[in-house]
N, C-alpha and C positions, 0 to 999 in steps of 0.2 A: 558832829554827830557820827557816831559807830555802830554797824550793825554786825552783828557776830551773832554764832548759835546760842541758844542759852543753856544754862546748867541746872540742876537743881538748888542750886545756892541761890539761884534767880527767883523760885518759887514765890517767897514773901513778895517781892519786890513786883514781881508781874501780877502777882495776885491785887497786887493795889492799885495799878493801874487799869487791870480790869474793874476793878471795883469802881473804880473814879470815873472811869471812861464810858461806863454803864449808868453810871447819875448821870454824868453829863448829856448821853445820848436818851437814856429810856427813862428817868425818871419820872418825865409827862405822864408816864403810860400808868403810873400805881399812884394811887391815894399817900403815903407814907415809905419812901426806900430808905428811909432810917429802918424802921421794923420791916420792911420784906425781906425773904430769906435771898430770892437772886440778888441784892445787894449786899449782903454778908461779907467781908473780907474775910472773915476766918473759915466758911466756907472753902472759898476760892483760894484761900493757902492750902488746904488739903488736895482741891483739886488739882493744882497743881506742881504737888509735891507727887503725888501719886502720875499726872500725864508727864512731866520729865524725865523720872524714876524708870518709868515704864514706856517712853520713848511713844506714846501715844500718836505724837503727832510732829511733826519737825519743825519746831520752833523758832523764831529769831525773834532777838530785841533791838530795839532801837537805844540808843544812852548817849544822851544829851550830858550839858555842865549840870543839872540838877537830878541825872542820872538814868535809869529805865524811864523812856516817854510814849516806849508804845514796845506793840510787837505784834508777830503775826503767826498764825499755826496753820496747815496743812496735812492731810493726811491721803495716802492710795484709797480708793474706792474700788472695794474687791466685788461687790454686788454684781453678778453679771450682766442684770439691765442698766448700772450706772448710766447718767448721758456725760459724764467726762470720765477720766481717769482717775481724777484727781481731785480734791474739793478744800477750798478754802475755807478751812473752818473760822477760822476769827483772824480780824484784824483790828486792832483799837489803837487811837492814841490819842494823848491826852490835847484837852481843848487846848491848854497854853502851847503847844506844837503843832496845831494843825496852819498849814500854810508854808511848813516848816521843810517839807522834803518827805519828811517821815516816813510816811503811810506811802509814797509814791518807791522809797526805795526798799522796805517791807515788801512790799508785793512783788518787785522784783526778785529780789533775794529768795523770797520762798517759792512762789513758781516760775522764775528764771523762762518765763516769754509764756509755758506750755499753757494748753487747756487746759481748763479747769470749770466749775462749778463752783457756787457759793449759795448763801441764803442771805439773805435783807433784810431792815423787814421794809414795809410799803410805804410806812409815813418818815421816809428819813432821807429827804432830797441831795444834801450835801452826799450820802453815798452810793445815791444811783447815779451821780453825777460825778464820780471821780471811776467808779466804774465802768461808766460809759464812755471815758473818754481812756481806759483802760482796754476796751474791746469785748466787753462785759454787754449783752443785750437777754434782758427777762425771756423766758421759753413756758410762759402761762401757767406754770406750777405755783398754787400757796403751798402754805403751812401756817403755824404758828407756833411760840418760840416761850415758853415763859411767858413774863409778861409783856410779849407782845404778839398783840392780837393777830394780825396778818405779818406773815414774812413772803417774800417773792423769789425763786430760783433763779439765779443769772448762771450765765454759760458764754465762753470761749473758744 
């Protein structure tokens, strides 16, 4: 496994493993992610032909033998009441990878040890659980996220 930044030439390819990584994890949560629009691949190619392009947020992938298996995004949080600096916006990787290393050297590689913030959502134990052993503990904030109904703030 390789982790390296990504490029826009990554677009399509990340886009699909959000997509996959999103059935996998949130599908429970809708009636049909064949027809919901947060499951759309061609969606999530735009969107991330547009955050590469425009350096949104600081990427890395992960590529395995069967190639992009994950990846993870980050971005400065400029809000002056931010509670980190820093906030992890996504981190996915696909089910046939998880156990794999993946997600443990993603997160390093994009926030390299510092504080940060993230969002969760509440019914997804395998990721409070890899966060928690990350240094990641909830600070009493929801939200909700698409289609998921509750998501939980974590902080470092």
């Amino acid at each position: 496994m390789m982790i390296r930044h990504a490029t826009v030439d990554d677009a399509e390819s990340i886009a699909h493993v959000h997509t996959t990584s999103w059935r996998e994890t949130y599908g429970r949560f809708v009636d049909d992610p064949a027809t919901n629009p947060w499951f759309d691949v061609e969606r999530r190619i735009t969107m991330w032909r547009s955050n590469l392009e425009h350096e949104t947020f600081a990427t890395l992938i992960a590529e395995g033998e069967i190639g992009i298996i994950g990846f993870a995004a980050a971005h400065v949080v400029t809000e002056p009441d931010a509670v980190r600096p820093e906030e992890l916006s996504m981190l996915y990787v696909l089910a046939c990878a998880h156990g794999s290393g993946a997600g443990q050297a993603l997160l390093d590689a994009v926030l390299e040890g510092r504080p940060a913030s993230l969002w969760v959502a509440a019914d997804n134990p395998r990721a409070h659980s890899f966060y928690r052993r990350n240094g990641f503990v909830a600070d009493g904030a929801t939200s909700s996220f698409g289609p998921i109904g509750t998501t939980v703030r974590l902080v470092r």
